[in-house]
Every structure is written in structure tokens, then in C-alpha cells.
N, C-alpha and C positions, 0 to 999 in steps of 0.2 A: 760633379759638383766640387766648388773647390776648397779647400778647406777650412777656411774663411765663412765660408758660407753654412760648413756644415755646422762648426763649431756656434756659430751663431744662432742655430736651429735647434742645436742640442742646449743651446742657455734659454731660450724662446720658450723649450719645453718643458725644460724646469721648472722656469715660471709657472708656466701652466700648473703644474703640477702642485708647487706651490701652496697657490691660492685654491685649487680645486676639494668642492668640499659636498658632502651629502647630508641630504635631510631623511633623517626615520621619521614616521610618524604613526602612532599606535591608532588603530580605527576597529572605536569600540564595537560597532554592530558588523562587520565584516571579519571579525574575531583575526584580525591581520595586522601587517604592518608597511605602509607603504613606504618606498625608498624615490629619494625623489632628487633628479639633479637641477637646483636650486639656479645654476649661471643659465644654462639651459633653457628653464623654465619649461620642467618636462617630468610627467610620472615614468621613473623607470623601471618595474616591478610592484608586484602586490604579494606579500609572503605568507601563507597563514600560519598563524603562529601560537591558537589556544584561546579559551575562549574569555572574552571581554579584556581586552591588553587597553591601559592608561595611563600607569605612570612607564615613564622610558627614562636612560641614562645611560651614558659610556661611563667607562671606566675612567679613573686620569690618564692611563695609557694610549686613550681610545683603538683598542683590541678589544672589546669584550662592551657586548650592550648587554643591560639589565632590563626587560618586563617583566610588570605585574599582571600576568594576568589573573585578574582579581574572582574568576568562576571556576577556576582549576586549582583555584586557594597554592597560587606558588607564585615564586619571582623567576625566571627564565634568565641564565647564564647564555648567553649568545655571541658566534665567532662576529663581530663587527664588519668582518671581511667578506666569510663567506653564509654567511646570516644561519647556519648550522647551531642546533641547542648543545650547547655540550654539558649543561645540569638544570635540574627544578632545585631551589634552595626553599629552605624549610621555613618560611615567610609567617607562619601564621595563618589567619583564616581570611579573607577577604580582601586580599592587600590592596590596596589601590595606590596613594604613594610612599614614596622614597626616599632617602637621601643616602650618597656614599661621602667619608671622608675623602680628603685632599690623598690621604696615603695608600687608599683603596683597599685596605682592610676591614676596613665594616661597614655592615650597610643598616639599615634603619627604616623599619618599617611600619607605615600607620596600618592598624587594627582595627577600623571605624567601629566595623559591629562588637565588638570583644571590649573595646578602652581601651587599648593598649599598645605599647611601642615592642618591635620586635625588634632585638639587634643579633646580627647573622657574623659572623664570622668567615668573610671572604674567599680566606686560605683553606682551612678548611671545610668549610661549606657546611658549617652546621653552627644553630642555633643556641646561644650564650646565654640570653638574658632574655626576659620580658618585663614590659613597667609599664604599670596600671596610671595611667593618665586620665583625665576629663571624658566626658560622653560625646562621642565621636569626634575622633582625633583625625585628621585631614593633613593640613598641610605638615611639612617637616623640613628642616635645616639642619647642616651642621655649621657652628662658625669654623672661617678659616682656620683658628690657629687650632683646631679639632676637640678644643675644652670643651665646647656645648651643643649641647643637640635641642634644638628646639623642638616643639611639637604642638603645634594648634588644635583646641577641641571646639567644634563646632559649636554644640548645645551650651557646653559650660563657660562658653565665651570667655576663653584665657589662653595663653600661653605658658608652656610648663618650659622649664628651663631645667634638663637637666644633667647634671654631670657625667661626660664619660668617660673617668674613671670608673664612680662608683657605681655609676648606673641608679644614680638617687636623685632626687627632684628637689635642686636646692631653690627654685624661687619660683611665682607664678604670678602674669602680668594681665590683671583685666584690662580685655580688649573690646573694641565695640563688636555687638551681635554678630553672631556665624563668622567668625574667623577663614577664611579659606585658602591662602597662601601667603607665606613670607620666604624672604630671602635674605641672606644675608650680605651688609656690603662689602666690598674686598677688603678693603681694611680693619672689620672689624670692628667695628665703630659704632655702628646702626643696624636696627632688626628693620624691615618692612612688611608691614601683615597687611592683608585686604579685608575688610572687612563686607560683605555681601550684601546683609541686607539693611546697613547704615549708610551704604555709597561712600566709603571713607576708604581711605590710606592712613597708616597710622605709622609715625617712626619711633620704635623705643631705641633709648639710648641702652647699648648693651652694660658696660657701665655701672649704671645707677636699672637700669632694667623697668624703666620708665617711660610711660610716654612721652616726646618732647615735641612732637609736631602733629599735624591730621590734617590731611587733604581732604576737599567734599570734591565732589563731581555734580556737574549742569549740564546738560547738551543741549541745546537750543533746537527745540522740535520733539525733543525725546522726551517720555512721560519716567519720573523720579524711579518708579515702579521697574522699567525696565534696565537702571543702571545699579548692576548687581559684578562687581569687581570682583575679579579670579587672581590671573596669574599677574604675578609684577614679576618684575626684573630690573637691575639699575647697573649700568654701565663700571670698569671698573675707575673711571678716573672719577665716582661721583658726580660727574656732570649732570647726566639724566637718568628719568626711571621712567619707567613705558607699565603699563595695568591696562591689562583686557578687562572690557565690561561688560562681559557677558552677551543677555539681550540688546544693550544699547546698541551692540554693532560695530563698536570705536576703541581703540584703542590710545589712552591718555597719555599725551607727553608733559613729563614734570620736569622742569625743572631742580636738579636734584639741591641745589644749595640755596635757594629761594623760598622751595615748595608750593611754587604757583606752577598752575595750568598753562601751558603757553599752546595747547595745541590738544584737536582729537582727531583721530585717525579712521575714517570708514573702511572696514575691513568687510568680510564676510559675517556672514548670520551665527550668534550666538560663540564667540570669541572666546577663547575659554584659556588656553595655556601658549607662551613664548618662548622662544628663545632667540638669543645670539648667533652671528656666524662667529667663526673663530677670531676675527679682527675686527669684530663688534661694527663692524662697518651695515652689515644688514639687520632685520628683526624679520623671523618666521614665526606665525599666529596660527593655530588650530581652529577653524571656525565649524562648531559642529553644527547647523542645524544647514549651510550649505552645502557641507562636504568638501571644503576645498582648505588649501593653506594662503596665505595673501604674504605675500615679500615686499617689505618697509625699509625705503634707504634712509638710512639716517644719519647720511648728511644733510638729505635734503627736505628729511621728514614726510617724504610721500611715498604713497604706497604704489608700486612699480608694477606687480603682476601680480593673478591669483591663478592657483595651481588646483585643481580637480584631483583628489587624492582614492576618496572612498568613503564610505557611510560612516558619518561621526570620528572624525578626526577627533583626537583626543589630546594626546600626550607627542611631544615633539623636542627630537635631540639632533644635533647637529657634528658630525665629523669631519677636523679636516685631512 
């Protein structure tokens, strides 16, 4: 070969290598985690990994994945690489989800059955603080600039807002019934929380720590009943935000500076959590009552393949 050619194969591969990225996926009744090559369009292994795993997340580094598996009351430190546990961190009782900061020093963890938020201490690896929150605490955030740690409580239908410095709870946001995930946007600007059994999206300004918008959801065919919003996610230029709906089956495209509907997405059965590829070019949806993951380009807003993972796909992270 000449070398020209070679060197041209060795840039080719790069490439590849690049762009080349894997999907985790926690699958809650298989007590597993499936690892999935997403360009592919291929399950590549099933790992078991403890029992009932659903929240997941790399590290910033992505070296190091976190589960909860929420029946063996721990969050699971894992080599990313070689999917090896290297500790159970002292989580609490029932952890379900998560958040890490930007710096990857601590993690944050909801307590549903207890109220309460547990903050871990990375380095480490023991348990710092707890704070008594609302009646079942679900979703969780950290903003960017790592001031705030949000914490959704189901029952008490609020958001606590609270400082991580003090570990104290300086504000709380009534939000519409059953609160179930928020995130925060990159700039720090905007809270987004789903509310479940309102069928709403709600943006607080973080700011003022205020509602200042509320999407509803309509599917035409689909009964109110069945549009019960989970996981959101919103791109980081602000453009758009994507909310699984649960039963509906669809995942919503929002227009993120609008806040109109311009699109719904058929996924798999019972749509539950998303994520990003690394260059935000795709969206991967956990659909548990199918079993599978469904892959949404979005450029083009359609949904491109669905991937056969294992029993109740839950929780889903992506590395590139």
C-alpha cells in the first residue's frame, strides 16, 4: 500500500473513531445493563449488574458510570471501559435517581421512600450530608454553574431549590401535580420540569425561580389519560426540547424559544427517559413496556431505528 493511501486510512479511522459512541441502558427487570452500538444499530452485550438498576450517568470524564440500583440500596461506581464495579457508594435507601456536578465531585441522590436528598462525596466515596426534602423526591439537577441542586418531590408537588454550599433549602417552586423530571438549560437560565399527571411542561426562570411558560400536550387519537410526561431534555443552543410521554408512545418536539408543539414522535411503548449523542445530532428513548430503545435523528426529526435491548429498559446514557 502506498503511503498515501495508508495515511489516508489512518485519517478515515480516526474519523471513525471520532464520532464512534455507545449506549448503556439500565433494564430494570433483567437486574442488567445493556450496552448497545447505536451507528450499528445492534445490542452488543447484556451485563448484569444488581438488582433493579435505573438511574445511569458517566462521569464528565466519561471513565467511570454511575447506577442506582435501587434494591441493593447503593449507586454502583463502574470502569465505563471495561464495565467492572470498582465500589457501591453509600447512596441511601432506595436510590432511584441522580445527578453529578460539572466537576464530578459529588453526586446527589433522590431518597423517594425516606424524603430525602443524599450528597456523596465522589473522591472519597462517602456520604457528607442528607436534606429532608418533600414526599417523594424523584427527579434531580444540578445547575451548570453547580450553585443549585434542584430536587423534585412528587406528592408535595414542588421543587426545592437548594444551595450547595450549605446544603440548605433556600427556595421552593409550586409546580403542577407529580413533578417527575427536570433539567437544566446550559446556560442556566431555565429549569424544565414535567409534570405527569397535568400533561404539562413548565419553564421556571431560575432567576426569579418562577414559572414563566407551560406547555400542554394533545395527540390526536391518544386519550388525555395516557399523556403522562417523564424525561425532558433541551438541546444546548436552546433551540429545542424533546419530553417523553410516557403511555402516549411519543415523544414531543418543542420548540425551545416559542414553546409550541411543532411535532410528536412514535416511539416504542411506554417512553419513559432520553438522552443526547455526544453532538446532539441523535436522541435515544428507553421504552419500557416494549423493551427496546428507538434512535430519533434530529435533523430530520424522525425516528430512524429501534433497537431490542431487554426487559424494561429504564435509564439510558450515552459515551463517546
Amino acid at each position: 500500500m502506498k503511503m498515501s493511501a495508508i495515511i489516508l486510512s489512518g485519517l478515515l479511522m480516526g474519523a471513525t473513531a471520532v464520532h464512534a459512541e455507545t449506549v448503556f441502558v439500565t433494564l430494570e427487570k433483567d437486574n442488567a445493563i445493556a450496552v448497545v452500538d447505536p451507528i450499528a444499530g445492534a445490542l452488543i452485550k447484556t451485563v448484569n449488574i444488581g438488582q433493579r438498576p435505573r438511574g445511569i450517568q458517566l462521569s464528565p470524564d466519561q471513565q467511570t458510570l454511575y447506577v442506582a440500583v435501587s434494591d441493593d440500596n447503593t449507586v454502583l461506581e463502574i470502569d465505563a471501559n471495561t464495565l467492572q464495579v470498582k465500589s457501591k457508594l453509600p447512596s441511601g435507601e432506595d436510590p432511584e435517581t441522580f445527578a453529578i456536578n460539572s466537576l464530578g465531585t459529588r453526586m446527589y441522590v433522590s431518597n423517594e421512600d425516606d424524603n430525602q436528598v443524599t450528597v456523596i462525596d465522589l473522591q472519597k466515596k462517602q456520604l457528607v450530608h442528607q436534606v429532608a426534602v418533600g414526599v417523594e423526591p424523584e427527579g434531580i439537577a444540578v445547575s451548570p454553574d453547580n450553585k443549585w441542586i434542584v430536587s423534585a418531590s412528587e406528592t408535595t408537588n414542588m421543587v426545592h431549590w437548594i444551595d450547595a454550599e450549605t446544603h440548605e433549602i433556600k427556595a421552593n417552586t409550586l409546580v403542577d401535580p407529580r413533578p417527575r423530571a427536570l433539567t437544566f438549560t446550559a446556560d442556566g437560565q431555565q429549569l424544565w420540569v414535567t409534570s405527569e399527571i397535568n400533561a404539562t411542561v413548565m419553564v421556571i426562570d431560575v432567576a426569579s425561580k418562577k414559572i414563566t411558560q407551560r406547555v400542554d400536550f394533545s395527540v390526536a387519537g391518544v386519550g388525555q389519560d395516557k399523556i403522562q410526561p417523564v424525561g425532558v431534555v433541551v438541546d444546548n443552543k436552546r433551540q429545542w426540547a424533546y419530553v417523553a410521554l410516557g403511555p402516549a408512545n411519543r415523544v414531543a418536539v418543542i420548540n425551545a424559544q416559542t414553546y409550541q408543539v411543532e411535532k410528536y414522535l412514535l416511539v416504542g411503548a411506554r417512553v419513559w427517559n432520553l438522552a443526547f449523542s455526544p453532538q446532539q445530532e441523535r436522541l435515544y428513548t428507553t421504552n419500557g413496556v416494549s423493551h427496546d430503545i428507538s434512535i430519533i435523528d434530529l435533523l430530520k426529526h424522525k425516528v430512524t431505528k429501534s433497537i431490542a435491548v431487554g426487559r424494561y429498559p429504564w435509564g439510558v446514557a450515552v459515551k463517546r
